[in-house]
TORRO-98491 format. One record per residue: y, x, z of N, C-alpha, C in turn; residue in three letters. Coordinates in pm, whole numbers, padded with zeros to 5 digits, always signed. Example, Ala and Ser with C-alpha at 12.3 -4.5 7.8 and 13.67 -1.06 7.14 Angstrom:
2
-00569+01319+00780-00450+01230+00780-00330+01320+00780ALA
-00225+01285+00708-00106+01367+00714+00003+01290+00787SER
END
This chain:
150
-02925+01506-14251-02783+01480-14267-02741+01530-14405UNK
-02708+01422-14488-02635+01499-14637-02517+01544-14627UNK
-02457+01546-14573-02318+01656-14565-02322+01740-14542UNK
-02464+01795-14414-02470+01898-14368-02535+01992-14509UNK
-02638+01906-14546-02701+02006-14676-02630+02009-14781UNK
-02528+01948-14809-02413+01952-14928-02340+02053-14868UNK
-02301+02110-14762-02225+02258-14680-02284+02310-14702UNK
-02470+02365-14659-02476+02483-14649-02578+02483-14764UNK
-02545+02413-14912-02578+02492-15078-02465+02530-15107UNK
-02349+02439-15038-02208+02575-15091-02178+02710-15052UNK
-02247+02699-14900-02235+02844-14847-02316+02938-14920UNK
-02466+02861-14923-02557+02944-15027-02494+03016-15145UNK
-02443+02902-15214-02377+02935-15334-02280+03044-15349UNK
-02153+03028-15230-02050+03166-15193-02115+03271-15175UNK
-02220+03272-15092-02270+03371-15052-02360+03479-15143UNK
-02407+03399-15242-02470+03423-15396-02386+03516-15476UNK
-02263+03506-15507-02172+03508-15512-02063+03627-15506UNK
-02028+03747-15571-01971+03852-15559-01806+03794-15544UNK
-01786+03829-15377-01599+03808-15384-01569+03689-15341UNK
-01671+03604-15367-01610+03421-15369-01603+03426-15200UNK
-01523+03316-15163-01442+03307-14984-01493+03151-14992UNK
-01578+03093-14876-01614+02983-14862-01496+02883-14866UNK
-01383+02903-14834-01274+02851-14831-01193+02830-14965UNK
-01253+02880-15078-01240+02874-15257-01311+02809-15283UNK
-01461+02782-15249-01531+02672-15323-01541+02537-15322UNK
-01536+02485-15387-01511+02333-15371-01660+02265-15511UNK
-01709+02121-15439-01806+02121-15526-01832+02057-15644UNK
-01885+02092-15711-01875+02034-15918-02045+02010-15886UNK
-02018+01839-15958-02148+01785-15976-02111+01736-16130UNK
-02244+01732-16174-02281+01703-16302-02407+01592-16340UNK
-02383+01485-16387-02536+01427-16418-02558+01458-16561UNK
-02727+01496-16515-02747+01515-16615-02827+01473-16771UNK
-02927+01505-16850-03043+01405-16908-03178+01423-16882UNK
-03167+01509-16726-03300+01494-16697-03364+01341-16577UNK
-03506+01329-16598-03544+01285-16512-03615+01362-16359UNK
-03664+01278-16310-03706+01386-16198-03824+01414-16239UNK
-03917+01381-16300-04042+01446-16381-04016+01582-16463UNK
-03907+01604-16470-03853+01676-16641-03826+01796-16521UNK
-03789+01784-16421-03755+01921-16321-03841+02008-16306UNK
-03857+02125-16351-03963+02246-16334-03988+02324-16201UNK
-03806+02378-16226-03774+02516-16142-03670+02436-16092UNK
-03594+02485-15967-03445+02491-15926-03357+02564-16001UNK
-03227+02546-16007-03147+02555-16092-03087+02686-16095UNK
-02996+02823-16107-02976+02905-16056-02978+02889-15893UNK
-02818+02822-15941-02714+02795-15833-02728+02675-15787UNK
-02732+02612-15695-02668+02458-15651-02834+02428-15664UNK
-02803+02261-15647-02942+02182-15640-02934+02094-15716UNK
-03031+02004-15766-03102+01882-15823-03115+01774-15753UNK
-03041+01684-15748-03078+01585-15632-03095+01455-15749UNK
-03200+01331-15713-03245+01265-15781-03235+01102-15681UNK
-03291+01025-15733-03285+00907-15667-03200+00815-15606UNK
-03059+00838-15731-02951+00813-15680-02912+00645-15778UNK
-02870+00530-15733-02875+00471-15769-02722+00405-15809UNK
-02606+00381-15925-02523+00304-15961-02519+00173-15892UNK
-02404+00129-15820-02392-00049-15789-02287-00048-15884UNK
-02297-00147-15931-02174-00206-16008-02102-00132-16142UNK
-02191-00065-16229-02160-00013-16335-02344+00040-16423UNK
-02329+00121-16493-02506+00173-16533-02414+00325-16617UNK
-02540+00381-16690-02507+00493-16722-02591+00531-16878UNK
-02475+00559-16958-02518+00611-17090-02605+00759-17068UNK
-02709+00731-17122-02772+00888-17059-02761+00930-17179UNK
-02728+00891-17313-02733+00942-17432-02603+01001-17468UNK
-02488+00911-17401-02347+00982-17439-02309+01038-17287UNK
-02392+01071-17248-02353+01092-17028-02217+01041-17010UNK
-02200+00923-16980-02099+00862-16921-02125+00687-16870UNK
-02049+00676-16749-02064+00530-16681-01987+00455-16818UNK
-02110+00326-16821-02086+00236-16882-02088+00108-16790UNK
-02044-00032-16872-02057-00130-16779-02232-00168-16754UNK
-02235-00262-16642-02369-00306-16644-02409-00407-16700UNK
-02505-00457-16765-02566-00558-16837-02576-00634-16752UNK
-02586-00785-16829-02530-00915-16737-02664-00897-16611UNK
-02646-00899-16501-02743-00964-16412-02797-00854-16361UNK
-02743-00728-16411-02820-00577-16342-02723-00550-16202UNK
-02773-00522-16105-02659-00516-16026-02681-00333-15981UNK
-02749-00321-15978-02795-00185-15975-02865-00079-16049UNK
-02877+00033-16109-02890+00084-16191-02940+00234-16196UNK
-03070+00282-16250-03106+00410-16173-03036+00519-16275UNK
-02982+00648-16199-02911+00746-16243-03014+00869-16267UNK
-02988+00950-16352-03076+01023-16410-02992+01194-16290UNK
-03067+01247-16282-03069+01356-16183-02943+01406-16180UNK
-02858+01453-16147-02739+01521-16084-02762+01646-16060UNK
-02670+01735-16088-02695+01858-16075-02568+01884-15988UNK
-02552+01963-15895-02437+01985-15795-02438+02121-15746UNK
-02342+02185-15773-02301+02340-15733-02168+02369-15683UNK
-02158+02484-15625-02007+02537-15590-01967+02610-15696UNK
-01833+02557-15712-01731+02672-15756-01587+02689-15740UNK
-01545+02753-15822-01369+02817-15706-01303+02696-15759UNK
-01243+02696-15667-01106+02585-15697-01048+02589-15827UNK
-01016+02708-15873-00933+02754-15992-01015+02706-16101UNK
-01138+02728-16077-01229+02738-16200-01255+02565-16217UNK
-01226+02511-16160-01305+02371-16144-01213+02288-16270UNK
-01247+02289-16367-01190+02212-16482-01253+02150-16581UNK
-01239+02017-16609-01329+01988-16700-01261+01911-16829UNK
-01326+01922-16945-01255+01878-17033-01271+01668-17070UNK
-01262+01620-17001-01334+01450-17002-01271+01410-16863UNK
-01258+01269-16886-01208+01181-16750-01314+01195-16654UNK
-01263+01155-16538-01363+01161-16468-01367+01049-16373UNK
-01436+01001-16253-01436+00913-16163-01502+00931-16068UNK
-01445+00946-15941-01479+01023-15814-01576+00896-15746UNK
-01671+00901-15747-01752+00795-15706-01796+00842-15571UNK
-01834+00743-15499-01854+00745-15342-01999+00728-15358UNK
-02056+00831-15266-02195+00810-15222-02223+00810-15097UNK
-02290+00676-15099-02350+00630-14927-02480+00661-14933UNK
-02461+00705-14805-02673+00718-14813-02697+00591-14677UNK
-02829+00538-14752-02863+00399-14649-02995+00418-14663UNK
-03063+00373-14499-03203+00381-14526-03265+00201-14555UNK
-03410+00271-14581-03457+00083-14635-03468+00072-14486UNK
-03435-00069-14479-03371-00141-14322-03541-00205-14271UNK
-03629-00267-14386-03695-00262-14306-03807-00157-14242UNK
-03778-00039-14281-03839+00115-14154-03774+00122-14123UNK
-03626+00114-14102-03539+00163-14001-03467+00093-13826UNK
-03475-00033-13890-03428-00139-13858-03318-00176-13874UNK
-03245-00271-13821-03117-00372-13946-03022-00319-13912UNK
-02958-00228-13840-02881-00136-13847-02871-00026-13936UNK
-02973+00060-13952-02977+00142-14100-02921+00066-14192UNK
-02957-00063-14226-02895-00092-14339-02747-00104-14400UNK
-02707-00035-14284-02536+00001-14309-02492+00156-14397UNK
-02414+00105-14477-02436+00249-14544-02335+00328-14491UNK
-02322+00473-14525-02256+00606-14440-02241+00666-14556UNK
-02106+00743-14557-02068+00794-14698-02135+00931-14691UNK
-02122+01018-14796-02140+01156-14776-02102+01243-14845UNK
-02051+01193-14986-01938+01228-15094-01904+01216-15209UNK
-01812+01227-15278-01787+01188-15368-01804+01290-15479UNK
-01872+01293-15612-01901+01379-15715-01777+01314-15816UNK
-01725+01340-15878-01626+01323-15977-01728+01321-16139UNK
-01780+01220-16174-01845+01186-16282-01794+01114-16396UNK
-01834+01117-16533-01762+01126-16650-01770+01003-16710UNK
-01635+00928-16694-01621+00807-16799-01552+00809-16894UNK
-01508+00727-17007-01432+00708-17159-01349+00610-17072UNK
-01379+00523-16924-01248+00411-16923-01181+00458-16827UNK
-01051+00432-16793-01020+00498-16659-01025+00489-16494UNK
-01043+00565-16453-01091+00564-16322-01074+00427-16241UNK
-00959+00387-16273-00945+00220-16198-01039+00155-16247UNK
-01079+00150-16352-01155+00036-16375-01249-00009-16291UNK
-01303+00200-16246-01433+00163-16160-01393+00126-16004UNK
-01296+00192-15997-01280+00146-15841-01206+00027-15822UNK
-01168-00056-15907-01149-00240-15889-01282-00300-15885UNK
-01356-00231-15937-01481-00287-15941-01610-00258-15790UNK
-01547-00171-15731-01617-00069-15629-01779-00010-15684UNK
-01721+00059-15798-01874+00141-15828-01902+00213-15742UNK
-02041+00234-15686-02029+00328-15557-02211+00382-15623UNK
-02238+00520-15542-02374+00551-15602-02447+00541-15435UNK
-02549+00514-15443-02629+00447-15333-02752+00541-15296UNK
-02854+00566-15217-02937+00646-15193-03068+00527-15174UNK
-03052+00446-15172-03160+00337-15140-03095+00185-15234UNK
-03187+00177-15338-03146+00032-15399-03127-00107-15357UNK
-03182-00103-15246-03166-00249-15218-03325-00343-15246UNK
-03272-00459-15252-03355-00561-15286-03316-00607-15413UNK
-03178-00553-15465-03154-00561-15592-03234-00511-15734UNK
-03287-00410-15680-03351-00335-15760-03471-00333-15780UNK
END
């Protein structure tokens, strides 16, 4: 269950943590310019999660920010994410951002054709130059399984 393990790296994280109240942390994700080859160690704090895939937009890994997608790409692989807790107060960033939805879906044919429905599990607030509508007229969403698109 990814919600459940997105809870308890925040608890980890509070609990890490001199003073912090699980009820202050809220979570800051970051993508980053690694690949999943490029991962050594775990990170202090928080985790590395990889294999996350763009519908309906792609990603500058050179200027880290969603760009559009090239004609005929419909899907697009994202370079590792980094995701940690921190306090509410502290949570500020200097760049737009765009709260993108992540479904996790399994490949339908091991699961059967029901898996292939996707289930949300949350949204990371990730960094664009256009504004947030753009992406959600468009329904950019980040995916856990590509498809047949891909």
């Amino acid at each position: 269950n990814g919600q459940g393990f997105l809870t308890a790296m925040m608890q980890e994280v509070a609990r890490g943590k001199q003073g912090w109240a699980l009820d202050d942390v809220v979570m800051f994700a970051e993508v980053t310019k690694l690949e999943e080859g490029d991962v050594r160690e775990p990170p202090p704090d928080g985790i590395y999660v990889h294999g996350l895939f763009l519908e309906g937009a792609s990603w500058n890994k050179k200027e880290q920010h969603l760009i559009e997608a090239p004609p005929k790409v419909l899907v697009a692989h994202l370079p590792v994410m980094y995701i940690t807790g921190v306090i509410k107060s502290a949570k500020k960033v200097e760049y737009m951002t765009y709260e993108c939805p992540v479904y996790f879906r399994f490949d339908p044919r091991k699961r059967g054709m029901t898996a292939a429905q996707p289930n949300f599990m949350f949204s990371p607030e990730i960094r664009t130059i256009d504004p947030p509508s753009k992406w959600i007229l468009r329904g950019v969403a980040l995916l856990t399984y590509q498809g047949d698109a891909g």
